[in-house]
N, C-alpha and C positions, 0 to 999 in steps of 0.2 A: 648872135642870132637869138631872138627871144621870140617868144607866143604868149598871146592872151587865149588861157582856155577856163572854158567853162565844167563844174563839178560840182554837185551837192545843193547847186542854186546861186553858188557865188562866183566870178572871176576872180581869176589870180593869174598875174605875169608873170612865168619862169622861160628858164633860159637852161644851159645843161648843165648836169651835176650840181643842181640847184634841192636843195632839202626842204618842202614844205607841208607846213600840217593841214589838210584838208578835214572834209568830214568825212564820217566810215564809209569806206568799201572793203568790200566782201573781198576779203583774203587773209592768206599767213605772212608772218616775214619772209622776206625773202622770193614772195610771187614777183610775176610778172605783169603789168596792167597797160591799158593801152586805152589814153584819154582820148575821144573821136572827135569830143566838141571842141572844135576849133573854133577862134572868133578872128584870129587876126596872127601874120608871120612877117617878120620883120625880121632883114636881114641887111648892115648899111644903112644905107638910104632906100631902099628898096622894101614896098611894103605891100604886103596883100590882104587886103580886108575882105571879111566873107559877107553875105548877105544872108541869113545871120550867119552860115557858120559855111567853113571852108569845105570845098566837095576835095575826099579823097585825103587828107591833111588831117594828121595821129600823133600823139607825144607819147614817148613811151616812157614806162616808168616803173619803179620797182620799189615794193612795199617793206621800208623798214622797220615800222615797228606799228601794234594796237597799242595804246592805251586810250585815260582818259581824261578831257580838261581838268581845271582846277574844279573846285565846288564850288556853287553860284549859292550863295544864301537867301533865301527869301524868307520877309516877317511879315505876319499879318498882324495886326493889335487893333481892336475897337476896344475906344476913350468909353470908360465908365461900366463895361461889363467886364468879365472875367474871359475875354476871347483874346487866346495867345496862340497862335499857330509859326513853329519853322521849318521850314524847308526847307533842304537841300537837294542840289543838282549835281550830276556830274556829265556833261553830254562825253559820246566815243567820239572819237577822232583820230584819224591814219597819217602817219610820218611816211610820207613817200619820197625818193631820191629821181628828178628827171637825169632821165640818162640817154636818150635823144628828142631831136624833132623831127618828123618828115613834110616836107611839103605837099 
């Protein structure tokens, strides 16, 4: 059994006791969370697609760890003056553990 749901603007396809990095939501390790946006539950051959998203259909899940990605570097350089600029990024991002699905 697997679900397509939707969080932070992106999908992603999990299934249970499945570990995936999302972007930040608001908690500690060890919370409890409960994804609403459902897009789609497959089960078999058996499949339920929502328009967009499924009435009443929740994944639940539980927040393993904050950190943050890697650093993104960015340069800026104009040819023939003295302009150097670098940047770095680091965006947050949440390790969550799916530990069910409901229909």
């Amino acid at each position: 059994m697997f679900a397509v749901i939707k969080t932070g603007g992106k999908q992603y396809r999990v299934a249970g006791d499945q570990e995936i990095v999302v972007g930040k939501i608001v908690g500690e390790a060890g919370d409890k969370v409960e994804l609403g946006e459902v897009l789609m539950i497959a089960d078999g051959d058996k499949m339920n697609i929502g328009a967009p998203m499924i009435s009443g259909a929740k994944v639940m899940a539980e927040i393993v760890e904050q950190r943050r990605a890697p650093k993104v570097i960015t340069i800026k350089k104009k040819p023939r003056n003295t302009y150097r600029r670098k940047i770095g990024h680091r965006q947050h991002e949440t390790v969550i553990k799916i530990t069910g699905i409901v229909a």
